[in-house]
PLY file of the C-alpha trace (Angstrom):
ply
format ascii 1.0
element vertex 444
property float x
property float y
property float z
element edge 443
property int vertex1
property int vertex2
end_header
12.28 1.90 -38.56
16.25 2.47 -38.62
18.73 3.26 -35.70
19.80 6.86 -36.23
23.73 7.35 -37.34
26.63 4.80 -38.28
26.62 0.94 -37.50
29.43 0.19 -35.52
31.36 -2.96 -36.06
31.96 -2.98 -32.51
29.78 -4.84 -30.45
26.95 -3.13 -29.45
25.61 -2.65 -25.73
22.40 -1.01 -25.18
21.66 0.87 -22.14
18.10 2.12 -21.11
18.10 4.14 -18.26
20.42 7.21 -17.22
20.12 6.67 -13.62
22.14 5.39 -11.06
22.26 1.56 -12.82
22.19 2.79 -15.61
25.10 5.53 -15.33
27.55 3.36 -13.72
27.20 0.52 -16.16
28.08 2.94 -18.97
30.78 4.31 -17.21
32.16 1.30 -16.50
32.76 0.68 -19.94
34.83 3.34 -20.65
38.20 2.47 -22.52
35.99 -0.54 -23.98
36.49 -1.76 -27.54
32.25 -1.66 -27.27
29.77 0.98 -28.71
27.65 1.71 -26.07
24.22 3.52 -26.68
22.70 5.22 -23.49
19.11 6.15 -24.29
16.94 7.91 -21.28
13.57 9.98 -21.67
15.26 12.93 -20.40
18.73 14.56 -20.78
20.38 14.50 -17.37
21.07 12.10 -14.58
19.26 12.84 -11.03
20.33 12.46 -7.63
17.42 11.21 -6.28
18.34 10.71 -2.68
18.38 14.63 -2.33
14.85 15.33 -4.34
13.34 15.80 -1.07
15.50 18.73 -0.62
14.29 20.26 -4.17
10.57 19.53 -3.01
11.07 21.62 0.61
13.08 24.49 -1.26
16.35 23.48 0.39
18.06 23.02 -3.09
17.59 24.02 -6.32
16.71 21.20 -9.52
20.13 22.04 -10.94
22.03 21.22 -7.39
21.00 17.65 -7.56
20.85 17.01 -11.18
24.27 16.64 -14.29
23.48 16.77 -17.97
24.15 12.99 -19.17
26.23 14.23 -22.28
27.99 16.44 -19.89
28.90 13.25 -18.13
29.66 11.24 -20.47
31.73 13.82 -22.72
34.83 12.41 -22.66
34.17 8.83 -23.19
34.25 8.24 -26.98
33.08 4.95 -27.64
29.36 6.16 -25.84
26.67 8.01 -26.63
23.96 9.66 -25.37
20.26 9.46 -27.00
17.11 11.18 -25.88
14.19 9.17 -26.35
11.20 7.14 -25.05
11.97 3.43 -25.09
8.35 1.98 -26.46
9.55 -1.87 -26.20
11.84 -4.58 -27.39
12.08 -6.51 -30.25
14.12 -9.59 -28.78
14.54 -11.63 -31.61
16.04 -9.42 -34.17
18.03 -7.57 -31.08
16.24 -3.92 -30.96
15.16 -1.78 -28.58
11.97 -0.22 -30.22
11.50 3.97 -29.53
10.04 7.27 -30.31
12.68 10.21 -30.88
11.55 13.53 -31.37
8.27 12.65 -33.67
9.68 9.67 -35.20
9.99 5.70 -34.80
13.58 4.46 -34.47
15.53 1.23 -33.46
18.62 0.46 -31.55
20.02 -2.71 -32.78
22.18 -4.26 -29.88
24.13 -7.31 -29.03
24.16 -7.25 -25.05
20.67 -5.11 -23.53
20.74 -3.89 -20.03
17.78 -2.19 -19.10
17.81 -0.14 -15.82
14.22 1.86 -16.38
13.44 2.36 -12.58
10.36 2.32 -10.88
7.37 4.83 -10.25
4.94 5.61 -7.36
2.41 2.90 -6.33
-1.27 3.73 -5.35
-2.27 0.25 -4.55
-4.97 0.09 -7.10
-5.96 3.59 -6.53
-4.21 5.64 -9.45
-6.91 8.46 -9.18
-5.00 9.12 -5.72
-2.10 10.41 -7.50
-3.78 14.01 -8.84
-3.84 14.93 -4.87
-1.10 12.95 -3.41
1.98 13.55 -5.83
4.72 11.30 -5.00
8.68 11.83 -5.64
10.52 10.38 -8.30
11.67 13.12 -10.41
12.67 16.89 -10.70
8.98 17.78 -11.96
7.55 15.60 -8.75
9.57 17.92 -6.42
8.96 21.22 -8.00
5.20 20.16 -7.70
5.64 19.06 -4.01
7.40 22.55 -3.44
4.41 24.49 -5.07
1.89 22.61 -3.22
3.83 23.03 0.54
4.28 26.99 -0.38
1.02 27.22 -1.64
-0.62 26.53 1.34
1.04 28.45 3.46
-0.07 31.72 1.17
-3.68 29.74 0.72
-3.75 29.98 4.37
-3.03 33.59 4.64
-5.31 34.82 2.70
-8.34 33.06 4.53
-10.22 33.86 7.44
-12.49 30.80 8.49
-10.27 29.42 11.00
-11.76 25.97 9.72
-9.82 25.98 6.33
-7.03 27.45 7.87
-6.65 24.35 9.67
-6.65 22.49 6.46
-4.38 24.53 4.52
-1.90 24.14 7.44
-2.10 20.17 7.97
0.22 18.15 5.76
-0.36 14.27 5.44
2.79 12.48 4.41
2.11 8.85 3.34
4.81 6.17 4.28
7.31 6.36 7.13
10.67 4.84 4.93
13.47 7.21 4.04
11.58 9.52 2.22
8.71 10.05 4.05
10.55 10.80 7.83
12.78 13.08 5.17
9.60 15.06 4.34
8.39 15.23 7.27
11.09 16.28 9.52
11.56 19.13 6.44
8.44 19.92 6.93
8.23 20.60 10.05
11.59 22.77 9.75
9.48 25.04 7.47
7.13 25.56 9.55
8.64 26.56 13.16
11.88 27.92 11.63
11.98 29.14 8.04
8.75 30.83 7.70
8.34 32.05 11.12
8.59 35.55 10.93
7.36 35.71 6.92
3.54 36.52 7.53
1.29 38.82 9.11
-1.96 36.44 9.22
-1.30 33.39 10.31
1.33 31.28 12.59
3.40 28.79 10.24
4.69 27.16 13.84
0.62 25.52 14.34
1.04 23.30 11.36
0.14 19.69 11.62
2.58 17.38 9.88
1.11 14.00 10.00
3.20 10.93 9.50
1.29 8.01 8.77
2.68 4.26 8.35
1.32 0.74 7.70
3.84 -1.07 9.80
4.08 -0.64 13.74
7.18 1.39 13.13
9.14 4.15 11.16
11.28 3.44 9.02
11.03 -0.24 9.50
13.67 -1.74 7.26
16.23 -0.06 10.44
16.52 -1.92 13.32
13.97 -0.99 16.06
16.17 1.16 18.14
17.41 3.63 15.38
13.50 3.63 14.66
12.77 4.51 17.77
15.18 6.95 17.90
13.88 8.38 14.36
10.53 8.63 15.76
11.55 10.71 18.95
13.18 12.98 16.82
10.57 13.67 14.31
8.01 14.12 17.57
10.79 16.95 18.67
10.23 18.85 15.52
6.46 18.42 16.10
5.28 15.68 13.90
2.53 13.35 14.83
3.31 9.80 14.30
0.55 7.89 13.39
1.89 3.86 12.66
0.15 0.86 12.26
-2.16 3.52 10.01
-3.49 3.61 6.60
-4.94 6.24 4.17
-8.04 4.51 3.17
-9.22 7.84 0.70
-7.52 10.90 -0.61
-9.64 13.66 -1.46
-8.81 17.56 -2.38
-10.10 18.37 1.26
-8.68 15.57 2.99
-8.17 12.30 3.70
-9.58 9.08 5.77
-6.87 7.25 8.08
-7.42 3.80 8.74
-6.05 2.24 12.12
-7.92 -1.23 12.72
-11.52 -0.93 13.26
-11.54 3.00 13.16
-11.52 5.24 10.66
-10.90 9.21 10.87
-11.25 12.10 7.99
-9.03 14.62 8.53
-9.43 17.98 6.73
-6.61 18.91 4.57
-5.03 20.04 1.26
-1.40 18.87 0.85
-1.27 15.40 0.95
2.62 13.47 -0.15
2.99 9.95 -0.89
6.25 7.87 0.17
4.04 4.46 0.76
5.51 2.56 -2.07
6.98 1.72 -5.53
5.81 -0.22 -8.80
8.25 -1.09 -11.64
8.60 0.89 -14.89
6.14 -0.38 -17.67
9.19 -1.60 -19.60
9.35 -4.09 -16.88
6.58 -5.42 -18.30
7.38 -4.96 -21.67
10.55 -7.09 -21.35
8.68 -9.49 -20.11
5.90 -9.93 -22.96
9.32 -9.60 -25.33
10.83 -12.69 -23.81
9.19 -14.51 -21.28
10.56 -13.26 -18.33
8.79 -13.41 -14.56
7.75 -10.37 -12.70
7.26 -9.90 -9.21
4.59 -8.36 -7.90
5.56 -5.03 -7.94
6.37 -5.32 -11.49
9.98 -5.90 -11.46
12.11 -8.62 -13.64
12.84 -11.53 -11.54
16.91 -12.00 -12.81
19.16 -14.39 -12.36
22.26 -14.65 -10.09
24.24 -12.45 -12.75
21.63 -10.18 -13.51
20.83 -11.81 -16.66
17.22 -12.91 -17.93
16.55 -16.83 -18.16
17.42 -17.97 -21.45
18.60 -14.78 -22.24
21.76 -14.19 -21.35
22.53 -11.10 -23.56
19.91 -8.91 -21.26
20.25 -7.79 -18.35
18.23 -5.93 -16.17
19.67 -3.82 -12.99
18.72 -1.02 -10.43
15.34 -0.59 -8.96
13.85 -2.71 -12.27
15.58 -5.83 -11.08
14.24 -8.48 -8.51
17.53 -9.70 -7.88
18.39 -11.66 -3.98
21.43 -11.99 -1.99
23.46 -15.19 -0.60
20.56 -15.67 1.65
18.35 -15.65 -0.70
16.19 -12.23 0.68
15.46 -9.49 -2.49
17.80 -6.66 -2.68
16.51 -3.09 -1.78
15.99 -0.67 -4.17
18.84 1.96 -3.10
21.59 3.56 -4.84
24.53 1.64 -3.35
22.63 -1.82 -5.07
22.00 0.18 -8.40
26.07 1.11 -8.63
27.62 -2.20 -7.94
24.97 -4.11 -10.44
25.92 -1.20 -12.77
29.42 -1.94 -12.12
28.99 -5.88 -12.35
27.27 -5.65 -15.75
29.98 -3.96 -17.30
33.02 -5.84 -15.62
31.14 -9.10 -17.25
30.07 -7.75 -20.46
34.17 -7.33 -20.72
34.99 -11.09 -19.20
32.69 -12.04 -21.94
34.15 -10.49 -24.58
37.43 -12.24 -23.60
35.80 -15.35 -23.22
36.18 -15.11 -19.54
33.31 -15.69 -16.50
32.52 -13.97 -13.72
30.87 -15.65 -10.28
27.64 -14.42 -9.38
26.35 -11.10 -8.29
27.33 -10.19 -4.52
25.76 -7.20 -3.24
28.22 -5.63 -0.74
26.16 -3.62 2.00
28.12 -0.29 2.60
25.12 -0.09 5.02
21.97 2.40 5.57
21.42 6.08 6.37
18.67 8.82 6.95
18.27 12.11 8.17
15.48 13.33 10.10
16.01 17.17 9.97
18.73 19.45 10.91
21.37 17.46 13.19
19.52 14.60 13.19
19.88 11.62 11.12
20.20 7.71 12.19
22.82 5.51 11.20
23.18 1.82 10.89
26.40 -0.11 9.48
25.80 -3.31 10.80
28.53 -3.76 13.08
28.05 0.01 14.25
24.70 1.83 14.75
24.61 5.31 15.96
22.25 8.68 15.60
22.15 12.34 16.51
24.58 14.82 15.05
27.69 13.07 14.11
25.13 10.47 11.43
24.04 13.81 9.96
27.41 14.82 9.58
28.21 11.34 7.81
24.91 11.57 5.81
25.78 14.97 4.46
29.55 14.18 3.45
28.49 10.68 1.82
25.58 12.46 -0.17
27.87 15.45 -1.23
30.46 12.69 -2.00
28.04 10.85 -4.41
27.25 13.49 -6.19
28.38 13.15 -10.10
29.88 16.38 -10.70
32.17 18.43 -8.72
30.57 21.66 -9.20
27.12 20.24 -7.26
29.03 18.97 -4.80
30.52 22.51 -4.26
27.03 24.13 -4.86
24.93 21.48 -2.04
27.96 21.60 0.29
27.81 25.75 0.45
24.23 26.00 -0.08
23.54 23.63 3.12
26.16 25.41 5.04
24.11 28.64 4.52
20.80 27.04 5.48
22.40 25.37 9.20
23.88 28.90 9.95
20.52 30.65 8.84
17.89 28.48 8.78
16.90 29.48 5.55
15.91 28.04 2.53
16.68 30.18 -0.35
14.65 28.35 -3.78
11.05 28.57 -1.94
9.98 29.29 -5.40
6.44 28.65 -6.94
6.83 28.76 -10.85
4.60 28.52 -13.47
5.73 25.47 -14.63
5.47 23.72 -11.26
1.98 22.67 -12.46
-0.16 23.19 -9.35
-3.24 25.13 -9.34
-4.09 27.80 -6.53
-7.47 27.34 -4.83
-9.25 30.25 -3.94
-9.40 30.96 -0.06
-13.07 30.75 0.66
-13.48 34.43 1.91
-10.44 37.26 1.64
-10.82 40.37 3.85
-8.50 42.77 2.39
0 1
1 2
2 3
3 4
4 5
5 6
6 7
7 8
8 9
9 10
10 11
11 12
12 13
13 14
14 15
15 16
16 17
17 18
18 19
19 20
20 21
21 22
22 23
23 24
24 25
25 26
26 27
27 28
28 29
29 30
30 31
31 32
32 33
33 34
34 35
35 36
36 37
37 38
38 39
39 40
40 41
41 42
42 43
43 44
44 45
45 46
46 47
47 48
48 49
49 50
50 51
51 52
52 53
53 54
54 55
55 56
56 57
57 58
58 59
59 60
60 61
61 62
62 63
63 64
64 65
65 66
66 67
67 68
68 69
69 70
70 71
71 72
72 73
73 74
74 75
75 76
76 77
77 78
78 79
79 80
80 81
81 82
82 83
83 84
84 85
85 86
86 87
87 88
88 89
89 90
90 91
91 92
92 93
93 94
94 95
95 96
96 97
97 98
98 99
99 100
100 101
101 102
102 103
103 104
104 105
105 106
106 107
107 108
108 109
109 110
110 111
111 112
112 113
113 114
114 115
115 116
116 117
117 118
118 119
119 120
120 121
121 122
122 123
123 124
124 125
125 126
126 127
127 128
128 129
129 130
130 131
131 132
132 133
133 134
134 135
135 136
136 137
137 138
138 139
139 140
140 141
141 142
142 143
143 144
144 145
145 146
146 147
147 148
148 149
149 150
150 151
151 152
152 153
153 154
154 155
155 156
156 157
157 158
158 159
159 160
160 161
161 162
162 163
163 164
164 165
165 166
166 167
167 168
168 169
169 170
170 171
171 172
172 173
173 174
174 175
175 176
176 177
177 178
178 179
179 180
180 181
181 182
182 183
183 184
184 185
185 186
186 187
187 188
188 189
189 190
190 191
191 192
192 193
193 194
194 195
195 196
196 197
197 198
198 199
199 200
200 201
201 202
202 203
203 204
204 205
205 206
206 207
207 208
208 209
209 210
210 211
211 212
212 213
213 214
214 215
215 216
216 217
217 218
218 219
219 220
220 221
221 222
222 223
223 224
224 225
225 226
226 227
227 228
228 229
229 230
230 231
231 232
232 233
233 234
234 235
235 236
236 237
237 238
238 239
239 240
240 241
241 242
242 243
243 244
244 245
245 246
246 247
247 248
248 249
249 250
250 251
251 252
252 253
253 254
254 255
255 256
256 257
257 258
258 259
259 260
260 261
261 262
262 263
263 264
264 265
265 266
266 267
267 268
268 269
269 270
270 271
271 272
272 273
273 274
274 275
275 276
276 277
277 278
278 279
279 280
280 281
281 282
282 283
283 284
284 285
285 286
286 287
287 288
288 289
289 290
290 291
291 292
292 293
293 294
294 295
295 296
296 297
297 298
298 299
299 300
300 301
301 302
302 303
303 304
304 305
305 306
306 307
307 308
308 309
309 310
310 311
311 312
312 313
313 314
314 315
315 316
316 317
317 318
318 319
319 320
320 321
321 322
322 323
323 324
324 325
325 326
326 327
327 328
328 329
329 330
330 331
331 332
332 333
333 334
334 335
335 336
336 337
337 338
338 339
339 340
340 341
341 342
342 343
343 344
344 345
345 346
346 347
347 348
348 349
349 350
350 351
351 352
352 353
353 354
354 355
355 356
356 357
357 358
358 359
359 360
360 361
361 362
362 363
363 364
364 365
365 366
366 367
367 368
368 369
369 370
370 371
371 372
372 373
373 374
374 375
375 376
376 377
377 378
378 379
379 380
380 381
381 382
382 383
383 384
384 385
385 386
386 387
387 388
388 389
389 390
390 391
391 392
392 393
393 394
394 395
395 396
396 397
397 398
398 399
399 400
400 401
401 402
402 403
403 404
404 405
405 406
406 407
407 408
408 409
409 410
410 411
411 412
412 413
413 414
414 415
415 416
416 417
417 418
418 419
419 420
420 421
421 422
422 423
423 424
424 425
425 426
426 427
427 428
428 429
429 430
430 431
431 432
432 433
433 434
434 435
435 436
436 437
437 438
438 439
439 440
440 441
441 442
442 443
């Protein structure tokens, strides 16, 4: 195997992972006498904070999405490579990958891998096939088939009994994402599609939230959950806590809550229950000796660095990294930037033969929105909800966006959905990768 193009004599840095972590550690580096190699399966960075919005038709992929080489265009001493990072040769320094049809290496003196994590099913992968979670653009165009789908499924049919099903949605997990789907969900169905068909009302679909813990969105503190849960229960979702999905089927699924156990009929199920590391998590680990956790992730120490390793790093969502007090940082965007950040400010103390203290994640603090005016708050020293936190969470997520252009795009395209109600890509493609499922009897 060879690394593709000229050997720099610059010292090499090695980035896996175009994502938030990933991104930001590259971009730190700009202006550095360093080659730095970016290498990511796919060719564009994704907001993923705002997939939710792709997966209930509220955006479209390219709102919340930035070619990496567009990004990256103007800084010369980094490049961008597409390719599938297979594993890690750590003693001769390269990260092992396939590249359209081919074997290559990346030979590297500092690694950082930022690979991310992917949906866990708690032992029950099968799940996945009916209950797609949301991690990337093809997870939310799926989603968006499968919510529209049922809606026309519905139409079509005239046993009231699978009517029923095709209008109940189960959303698994009551964090950020899954009070974001819901409340969405519900949206859909009393506002957006009220008046779009002839057959059926879209306003007597069930939206089913269902959590583990004895609250919502239980990393807040209990009042903003208690406030999220109010709100959801205004749009008309049921909130079913201290609750577990037990079975996922194509017709339904069995809910768990202590002793009893109910099936309820129905064909869109989402999951938002929890997270697993990348593979390359493990990979790492077999290459070097490192500890996972066990979800997967790289246990790191105070600088991000492996144990006896100090030329890797791993960062973002990949990374079991803890603060002052010793508790596990979250995997959320603000953590992914600054350890981004931090990587590159001490790859360049190290190349003056500087040092840099430890890590410190700096909490800019915790948002999420429920539906339309509604979104919960909580800064630490100030917690608030209602409308003026969905303001905030709309003009911090339009203000993280990478490029300009999406932040003009989301910022006019939600404008038109609040004054309308609207939401204008409800679009099921070919390539969305969901199947149709013929209504049990049509009467034309």
């Amino acid at each position: 195997m060879s690394q593709p193009g000229a050997i720099s004599p610059r010292p090499r840095v090695v980035i896996v992972g175009g994502g938030f972590a990933g991104l930001y550690c590259a971009r730190s580096l700009a202006g550095a006498d360093i080659s730095v190699t970016l290498i990511d399966r796919r060719n564009y960075h994704l907001f993923q904070p705002l997939l939710y919005q792709v997966a209930t038709g509220g955006l479209s992929p390219a709102n919340i999405a930035a070619p990496l080489r567009g990004v990256l265009a103007r800084q010369r001493n980094c490049r961008v490579v597409m390719a599938d990072v297979t594993g890690f040769d750590v003693p001769g320094r390269r990260v092992l990958a396939h590249d359209g049809g081919r074997d290559c290496a990346f030979t590297y003196d500092t690694l950082v891998v930022a690979a991310g994590v992917r949906h866990n099913y708690f032992g029950n992968p099968a799940w996945e096939s009916w209950a797609p979670g949301l991690k990337t653009i093809e997870d939310a165009t799926r989603i968006r088939a499968k919510i529209l789908s049922a809606f026309e499924d519905a139409e079509l049919e005239t046993s009231p009994e699978r009517i029923r099903e095709w209008l109940t949605f189960v959303v698994v997990g009551a964090g950020p994402t899954g009070v974001e789907l819901a409340g969405a969900l519900a949206e859909i169905a009393r506002r957006t599609l009220r008046r779009d068909f002839r057959r059926i009302d879209p306003a007597s679909a069930r939206i089913l939230l269902v959590e583990g813990s004895e609250r919502v969105l239980p990393m807040y503190p209990p009042d903003l959950s208690r406030k999220a849960q109010r709100s959801l229960e205004r749009l008309g979702v049921t909130v079913l806590t201290r609750s577990l999905v037990s079975d996922v089927r194509p017709d339904g699924v069995t809910i768990r809550s202590g002793d009893m156990a109910t099936a309820v009929g129905c064909r869109v199920v989402l999951w938002a229950a929890g997270v697993q590391a990348s593979p390359l998590g493990a990979a790492l680990a077999t290459a070097c000796g490192a500890e996972l956790d066990r979800a997967g992730r790289v246990v790191v120490r105070p600088d991000l660095s492996i144990p006896d390793h100090p030329q890797i790093f791993v960062i973002g969502d990949l990374a079991h990294a803890r603060d002052a007090s010793g508790r596990p940082l979250p995997g959320v965007a603000p953590v992914a930037m600054q350890q981004g950040a931090y990587v590159a400010k001490l790859i360049r103390a190290r190349l003056d033969g500087a040092a840099l203290p430890a890590f410190s994640y700096v909490d800019p603090g915790s948002m999420a929105t429920i539906g339309r005016a509604a979104a919960v708050v909580d800064f630490g020293w100030v917690r608030f909800s209602g409308y003026w936190a969905w303001l905030l969470w709309l003009f911090v997520h339009i203000l993280n966006l990478i490029q300009f252009e999406n932040r003009l795009l989301v910022m006019l395209q939600w404008a038109w959905n609040y004054f309308t109600w609207g939401r204008s890509a409800r679009l099921i493609t070919e390539t969305d990768g969901t199947a149709r499922h013929p209504p049990s009897s049509v009467d034309g």
